[in-house]
N, C-alpha and C positions, 0 to 999 in steps of 0.2 A: 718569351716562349709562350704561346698556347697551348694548352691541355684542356680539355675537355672530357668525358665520357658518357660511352653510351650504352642502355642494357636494354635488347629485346628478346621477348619469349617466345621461343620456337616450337611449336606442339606435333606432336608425333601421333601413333595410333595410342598409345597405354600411357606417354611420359612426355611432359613436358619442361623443355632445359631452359634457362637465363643461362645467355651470353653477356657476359661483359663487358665490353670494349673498352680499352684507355688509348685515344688517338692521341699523337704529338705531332706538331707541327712547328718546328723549330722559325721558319721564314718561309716568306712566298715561294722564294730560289727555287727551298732544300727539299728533299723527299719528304713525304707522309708517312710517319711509323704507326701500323697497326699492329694492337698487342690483344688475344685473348686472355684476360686476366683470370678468368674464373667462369664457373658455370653451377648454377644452384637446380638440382632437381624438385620437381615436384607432381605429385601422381595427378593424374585428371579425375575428376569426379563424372561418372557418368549416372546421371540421373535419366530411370524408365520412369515411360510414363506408367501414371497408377492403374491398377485392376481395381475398380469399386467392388465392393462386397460387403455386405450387410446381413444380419442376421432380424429376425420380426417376433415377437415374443408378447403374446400368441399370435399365430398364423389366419386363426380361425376363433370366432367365438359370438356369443349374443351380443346384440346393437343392445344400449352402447357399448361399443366395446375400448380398452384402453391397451393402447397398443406400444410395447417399450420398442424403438430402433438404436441399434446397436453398429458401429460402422467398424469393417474387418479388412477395410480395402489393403493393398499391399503396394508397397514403394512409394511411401512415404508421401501421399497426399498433402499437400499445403489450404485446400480450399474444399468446402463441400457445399454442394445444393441439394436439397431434397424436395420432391413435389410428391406427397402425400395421398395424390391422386384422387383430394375431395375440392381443390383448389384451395389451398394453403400450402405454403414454403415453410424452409427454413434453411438456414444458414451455417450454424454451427454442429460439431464432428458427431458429437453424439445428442441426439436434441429430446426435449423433456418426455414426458411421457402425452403418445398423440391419440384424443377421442375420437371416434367414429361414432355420430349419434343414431345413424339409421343407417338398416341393411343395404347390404352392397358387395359389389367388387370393388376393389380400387387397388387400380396399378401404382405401386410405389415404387418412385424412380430417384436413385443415386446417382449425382456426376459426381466425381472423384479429381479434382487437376490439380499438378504440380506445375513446376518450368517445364519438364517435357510434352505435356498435352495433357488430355481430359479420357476419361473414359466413364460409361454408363453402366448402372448394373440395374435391373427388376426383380420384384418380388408382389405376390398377389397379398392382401388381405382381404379377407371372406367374413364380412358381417352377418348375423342371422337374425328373423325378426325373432322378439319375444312373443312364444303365444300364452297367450293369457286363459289359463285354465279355470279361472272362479267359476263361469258357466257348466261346466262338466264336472261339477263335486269333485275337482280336485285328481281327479283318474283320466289317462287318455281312453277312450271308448272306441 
């Protein structure tokens, strides 16, 4: 006698079932007995793509300024890229503290991706120059 079995998973909208199958096949002759043996559930994981979102701490301040980023994205990001907007990356979720040595704007931009895809977020930072008051005894005039 031959026996064999076979288990494949069936996926629905919310749940996905394991079929079991134990076939028997006695002879070439005889019939083919198919037997549902069981069936094991188990939930689908649905993973959203991430919303990037970051916080900049300060927003605004004098060159140079040192600037903390903080990452707040939602649904579970696996990967980040950051461009600092002065041409410098980085890589990691929350990354060190970033200098800006002279005034400027710069567009600081977050990708955020998981398995289900990527998304972008921005935030400005606003450098300001230092002015140098030794000339003016010290008082604005």
């Amino acid at each position: 006698m031959n026996l064999f079995s076979h288990s494949k998973w069936i996926t629905f909208a919310s749940l996905s079932l394991c079929a079991i199958l134990l076939v028997t096949a006695v002879s070439a002759q005889s019939s083919v007995s198919i037997m549902v043996a069981g069936t094991i559930e188990k939930p689908i994981e649905h993973v959203k793509v991430p919303v990037a979102l970051f916080n900049t701490d300060p927003k605004v301040g004098n060159a140079p300024l040192s600037v903390t980023f903080t990452d707040k994205s939602q649904h579970n990001p696996t990967a980040w890229y950051w461009d600092f907007g002065d041409g410098t990356t980085s890589t990691v979720q929350n990354p060190p503290v970033h200098i800006y040595p002279g005034a400027g704007i710069y567009n600081v931009r977050l990708t955020a991706c998981n398995s289900a895809g990527c998304d972008d977020g921005e935030r400005f930072v606003f450098t300001l120059p230092r002015f140098d008051w030794s000339g003016h005894g010290g008082k604005n005039k």
